[in-house]
N, C-alpha and C positions, 0 to 999 in steps of 0.2 A: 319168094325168098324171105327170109327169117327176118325179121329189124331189128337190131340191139338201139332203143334210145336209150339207154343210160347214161349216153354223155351228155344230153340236152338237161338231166335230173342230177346233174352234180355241182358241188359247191366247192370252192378250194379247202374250205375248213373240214373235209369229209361227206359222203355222200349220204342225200337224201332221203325222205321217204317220199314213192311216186305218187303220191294223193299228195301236192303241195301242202303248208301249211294253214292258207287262206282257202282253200278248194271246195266247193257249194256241190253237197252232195244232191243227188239225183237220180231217185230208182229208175227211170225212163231208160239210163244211160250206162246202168248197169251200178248204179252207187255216186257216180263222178260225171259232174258236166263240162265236158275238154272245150264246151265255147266258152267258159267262165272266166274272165281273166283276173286275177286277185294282186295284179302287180301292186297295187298303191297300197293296198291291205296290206301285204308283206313287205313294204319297202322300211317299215320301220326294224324290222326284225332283220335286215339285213340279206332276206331272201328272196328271188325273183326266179321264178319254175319261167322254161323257153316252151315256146309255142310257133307253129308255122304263120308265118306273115308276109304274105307275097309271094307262096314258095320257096322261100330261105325261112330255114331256125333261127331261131333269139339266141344271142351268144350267151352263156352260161354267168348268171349274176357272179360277184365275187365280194365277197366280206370284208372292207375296207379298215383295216386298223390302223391306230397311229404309231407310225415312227419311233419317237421319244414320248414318255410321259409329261403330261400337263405341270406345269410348276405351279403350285397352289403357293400365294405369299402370305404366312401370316403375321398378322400386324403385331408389333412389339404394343406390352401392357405402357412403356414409356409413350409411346403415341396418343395413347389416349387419352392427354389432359390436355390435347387441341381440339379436339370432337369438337365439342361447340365453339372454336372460334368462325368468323366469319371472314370469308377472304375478300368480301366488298370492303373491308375497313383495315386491311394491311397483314401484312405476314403472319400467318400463322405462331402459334409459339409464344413465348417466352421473352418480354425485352431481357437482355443481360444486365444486369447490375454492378458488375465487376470493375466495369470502366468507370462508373459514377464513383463504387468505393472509393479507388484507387484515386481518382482527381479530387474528390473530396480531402483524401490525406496530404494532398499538394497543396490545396486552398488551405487547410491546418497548417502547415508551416506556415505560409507563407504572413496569413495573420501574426501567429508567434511570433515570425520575425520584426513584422510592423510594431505590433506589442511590446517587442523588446526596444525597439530603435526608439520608441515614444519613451519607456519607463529611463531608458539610459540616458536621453538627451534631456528629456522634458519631463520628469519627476511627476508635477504637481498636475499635469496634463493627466493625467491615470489618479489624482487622488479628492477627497472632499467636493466642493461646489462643481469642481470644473471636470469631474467624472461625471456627475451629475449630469452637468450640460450637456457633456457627451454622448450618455446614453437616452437623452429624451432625443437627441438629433441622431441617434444612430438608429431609433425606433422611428421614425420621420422614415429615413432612407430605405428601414426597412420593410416598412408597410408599403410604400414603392415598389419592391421589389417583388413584394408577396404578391400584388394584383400586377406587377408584368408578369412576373411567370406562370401566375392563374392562366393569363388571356394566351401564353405562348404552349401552355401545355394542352389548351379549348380549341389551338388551332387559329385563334383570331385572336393579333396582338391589339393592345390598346394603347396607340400613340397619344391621347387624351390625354394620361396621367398627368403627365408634368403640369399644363395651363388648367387642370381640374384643380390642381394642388394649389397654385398661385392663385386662380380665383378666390378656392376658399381661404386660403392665407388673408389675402384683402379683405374678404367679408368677415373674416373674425377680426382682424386688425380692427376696421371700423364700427362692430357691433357687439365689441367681448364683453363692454358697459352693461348689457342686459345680461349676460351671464353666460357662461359656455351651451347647456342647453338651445336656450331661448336665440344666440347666435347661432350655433350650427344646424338647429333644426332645418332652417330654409333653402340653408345650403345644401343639407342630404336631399332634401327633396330634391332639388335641382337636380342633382347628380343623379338620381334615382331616374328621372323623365328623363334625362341626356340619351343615357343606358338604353332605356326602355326606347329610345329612337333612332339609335343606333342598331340597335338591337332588330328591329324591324328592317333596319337595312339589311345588314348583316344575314339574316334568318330567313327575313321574308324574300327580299327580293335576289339573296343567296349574289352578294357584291365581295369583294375581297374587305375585308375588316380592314385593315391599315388604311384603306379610302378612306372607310366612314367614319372612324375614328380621329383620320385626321382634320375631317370636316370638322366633327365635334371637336377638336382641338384647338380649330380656327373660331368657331364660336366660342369659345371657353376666353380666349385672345383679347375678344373684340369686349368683352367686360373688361376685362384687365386695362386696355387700352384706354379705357374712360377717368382713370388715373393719372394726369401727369407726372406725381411727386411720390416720394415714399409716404408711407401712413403710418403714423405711430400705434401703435398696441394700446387700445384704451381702457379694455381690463385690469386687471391686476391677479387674473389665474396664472397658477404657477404650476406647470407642470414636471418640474424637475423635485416637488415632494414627494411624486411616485414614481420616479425616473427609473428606479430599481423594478419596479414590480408591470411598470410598463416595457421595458427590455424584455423582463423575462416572460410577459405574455405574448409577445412576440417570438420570441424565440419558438414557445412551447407549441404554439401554434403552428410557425413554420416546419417545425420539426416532425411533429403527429401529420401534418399534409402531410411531409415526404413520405412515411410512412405508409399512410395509407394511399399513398401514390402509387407505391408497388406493389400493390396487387393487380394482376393482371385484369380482371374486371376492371375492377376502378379507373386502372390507368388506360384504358380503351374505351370507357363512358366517357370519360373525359375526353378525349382526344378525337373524340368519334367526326369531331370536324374538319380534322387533316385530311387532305386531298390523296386517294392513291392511285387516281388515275387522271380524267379531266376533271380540272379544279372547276369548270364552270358550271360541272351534276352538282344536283345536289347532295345532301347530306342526311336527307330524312328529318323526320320531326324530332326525335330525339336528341339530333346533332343542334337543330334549332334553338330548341329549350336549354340546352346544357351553355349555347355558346350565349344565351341572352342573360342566366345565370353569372357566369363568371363576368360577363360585361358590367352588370348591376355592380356586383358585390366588388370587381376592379374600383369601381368611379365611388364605392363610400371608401373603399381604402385609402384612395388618393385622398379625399375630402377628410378625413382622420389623421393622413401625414402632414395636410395644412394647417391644420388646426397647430400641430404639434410644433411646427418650423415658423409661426406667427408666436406662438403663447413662450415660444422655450427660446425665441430669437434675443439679443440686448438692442438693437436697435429697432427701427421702422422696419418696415416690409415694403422691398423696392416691387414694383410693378414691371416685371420680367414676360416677356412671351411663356417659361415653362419649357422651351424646347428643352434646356440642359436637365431639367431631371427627368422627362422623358428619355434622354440617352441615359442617364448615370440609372434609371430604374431598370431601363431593357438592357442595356451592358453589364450590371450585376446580377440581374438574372439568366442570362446567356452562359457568365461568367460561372455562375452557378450551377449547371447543367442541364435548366431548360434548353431544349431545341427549338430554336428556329421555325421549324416547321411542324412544330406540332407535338404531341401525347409526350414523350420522354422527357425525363426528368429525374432528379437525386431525392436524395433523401437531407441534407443540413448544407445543399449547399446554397442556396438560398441564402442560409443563415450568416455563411461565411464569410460569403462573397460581398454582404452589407457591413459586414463588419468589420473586414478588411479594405472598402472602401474606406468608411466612416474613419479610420484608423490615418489611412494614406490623405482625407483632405486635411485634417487635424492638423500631423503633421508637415505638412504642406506650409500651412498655415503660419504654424510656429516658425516656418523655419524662413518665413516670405518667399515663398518660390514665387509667388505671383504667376500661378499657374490657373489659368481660363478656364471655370467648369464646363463651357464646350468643350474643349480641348480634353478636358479630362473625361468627359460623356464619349469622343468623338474615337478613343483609342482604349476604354473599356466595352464600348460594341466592336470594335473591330477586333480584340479580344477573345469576344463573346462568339464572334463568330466563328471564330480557329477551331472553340469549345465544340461548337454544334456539330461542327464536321468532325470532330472525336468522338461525339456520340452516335452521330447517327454510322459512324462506319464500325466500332466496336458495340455498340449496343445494341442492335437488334437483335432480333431471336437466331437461333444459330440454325445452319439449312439442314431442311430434311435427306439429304444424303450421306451417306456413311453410318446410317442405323443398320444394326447389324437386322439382317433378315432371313426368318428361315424357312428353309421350304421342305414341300413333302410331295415324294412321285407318287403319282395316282391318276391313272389311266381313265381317260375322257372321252363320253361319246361320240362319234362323229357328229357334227353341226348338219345343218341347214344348206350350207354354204359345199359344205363332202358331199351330201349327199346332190346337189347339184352338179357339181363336178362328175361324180361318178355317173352319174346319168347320161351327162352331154359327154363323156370320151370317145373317141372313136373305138370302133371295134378292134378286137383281134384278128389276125389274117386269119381268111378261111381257105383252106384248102379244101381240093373236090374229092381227094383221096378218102374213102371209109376205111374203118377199121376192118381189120380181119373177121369173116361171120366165122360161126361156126357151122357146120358141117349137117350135123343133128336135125332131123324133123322135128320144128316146132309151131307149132298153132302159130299162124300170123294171126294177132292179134287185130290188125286193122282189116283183116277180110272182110270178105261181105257177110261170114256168116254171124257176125258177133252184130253189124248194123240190120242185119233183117234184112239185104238186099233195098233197103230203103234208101230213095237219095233226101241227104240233109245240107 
């Protein structure tokens, strides 16, 4: 009887040619060697020729396509100005700025208004000698301000300032006779090794800074503490003959930091010491360096606002712990839009935030409120804090969903993963039914006469 295999040599995609694709010719066998099996050859092309195995056929391969089309995402060109952010160092993106403008025009009035209550009540408060005095003591607070928010935007505050400020206060009190130089040189040194040992805490041994700082703080104390009495000012520098040109280098200063605060580089080198996961990792060498930097250059600022609230004071220089300008510096730079927790920050508010202090103790003053500058440190950090949680819930970078996305259908090879599946499925039902022969004398092809009566 005749054989039709031609169902064993079909493919659902249309039928094949009976020399498989993979098929290892061989004159011996007539051109084609039927022991040869070329499954794994063909498997990538999607074709598997059937062959008797065990006495049952291989059930006919079948061409596996996919369903739906692959959705390919392509990335918006706005995307790409996070490529190089690093997500070990916090949200991708863009901090928002918006929320800083906007408080910043809040701390504007509200100066104005101080401004005004002072020009309305108190006249000469705002004019000749006693502006003067003003702005060498509002360049004091401000330089305060400037090294807490250095330390608060480094990630590592510096609770030091205040008893840095009073020590040097005292040391220039007692040695302004040899001249401002020649007094404060010893004192920056000092402050320079404080830093510099802090710093080692802080970097090297990767401690929370507000510890080590307030150790150094408490060391800063124990000189002051060697004072019983007030000290009079034994110099005779006067620095309220550049009281103008000292404000406004202050300002100008503080102003270009903000500035170049918002650059996103910038403001992530800097900040690169905020914690955004376990604060006890560390931070890398880079976070190291940057936080031992701002530590430095905090403790000469403080030492510069001393200098300025001993030289620009009219009486003695009382021998004070320092806690309060410690609060009145981190509460105006909180006030100001440093965070709390690290890298964010404005742009003048800084500026404002000291100005509008300076403005409100004045006032105070004039008017005898007899109001405790703890008291008044104790309720602009708590201020400062309200601040922080304004910035850090509207100012971060804004989330990567809802960028529009588009996509393109484009038909994808079966996997790794298909082609496994399709391997291991069970078979099709086989039925014992053949198909209808035909009728016709035709050469069986598997007779004996084509093998030579040979057994193989």
């Amino acid at each position: 009887m005749a054989y039709d295999d031609s169902i064993y040599r079909r493919r659902e995609t249309g039928s094949m040619d009976p020399v498989g694709a993979g098929a290892r010719e061989d004159p011996r066998y007539g051109g084609v060697d039927p022991g040869y099996d070329d499954t794994d050859s063909r498997m990538s092309s999607g074709q598997v020729t059937g062959r008797f195995m065990g006495g049952e056929p291989a059930q006919p391969a079948t061409q596996y396509e996919p369903d739906e089309p692959v959705r390919r995402r392509t990335v918006p060109p706005t995307a790409l100005e996070n490529v190089f952010d690093d997500p070990a160092h916090g949200e991708p993106g863009r901090d928002r700025m918006v929320v800083h403008l906007l408080w910043e025009l809040v701390l504007l009035v509200v100066v104005a208004a101080l401004a005004f209550l002072c020009n309305r009540d108190y006249p000469d408060l705002l004019r000749g000698a006693r502006l003067e005095s003003l702005l060498v003591f509002g360049t004091a607070v401000g330089l305060l301000t400037l090294a807490a928010a250095l330390t608060l935007r480094a990630g590592a505050p510096n609770l030091a300032l205040g008893p840095v400020a009073v020590a040097a206060a005292l040391h220039f009190a007692e040695n302004s006779d040899r001249g401002v130089v020649a007094a404060m040189l010893p004192a920056t040194v000092a402050a320079v090794l404080l830093g510099l040992v802090v710093s080692l805490l802080v970097a090297g041994f990767h401690v929370p800074a507000w510890a080590a700082t307030l150790a150094a703080g408490l060391a800063a104390v124990v000189f002051i503490q060697q004072r019983t009495a007030p000290v009079d000012v034994q110099g005779e520098y006067d620095p309220t003959q550049h009281a103008t040109y000292l404000f406004g280098g202050f300002a100008a200063v503080a102003v270009l930091a903000g500035l170049f605060g918002t650059l996103k580089t910038v403001r992530r080198t800097v900040g690169r010491f905020r914690p955004v996961g376990d604060p006890a990792l560390r931070r890398g060498a880079a976070a190291g360096v940057l936080v031992t930097l701002s530590t430095v250059i905090s403790m000469i600022l403080a030492v510069g606002a001393g200098l300025l609230l001993a030289a620009g004071s009219s009486g003695p220089v009382a021998p004070t712990t320092g806690i309060e300008w410690t609060g009145l510096a981190m509460g105006a730079a909180l006030i100001g839009g440093a965070s709390a927790f690290g890298r964010r920050g404005g742009i003048a508010g800084g500026l404002l935030a000291a100005t509008g202090l300076t403005l409100f103790i004045h006032y105070a003053d004039e008017r005898n409120l007899d109001i405790a500058p703890t008291a008044v440190a104790a309720v602009v950090v708590a201020l400062g804090l309200l601040v922080t949680r304004l910035v850090e819930t509207y100012g971060r970078p804004r989330p990567v969903v809802g960028r529009t996305q588009e996509w393109e259908d484009e038909p994808a090879p079966m996997s790794t993963t298909s082609w496994e599946a399709a391997r291991t499925q069970p078979p099709e039902p086989w039925t014992s039914s053949l198909p209808t022969q035909p009728t016709d004398d035709r050469a069986d092809r598997w007779g004996g006469d084509r093998w030579g009566g040979s057994d193989r």
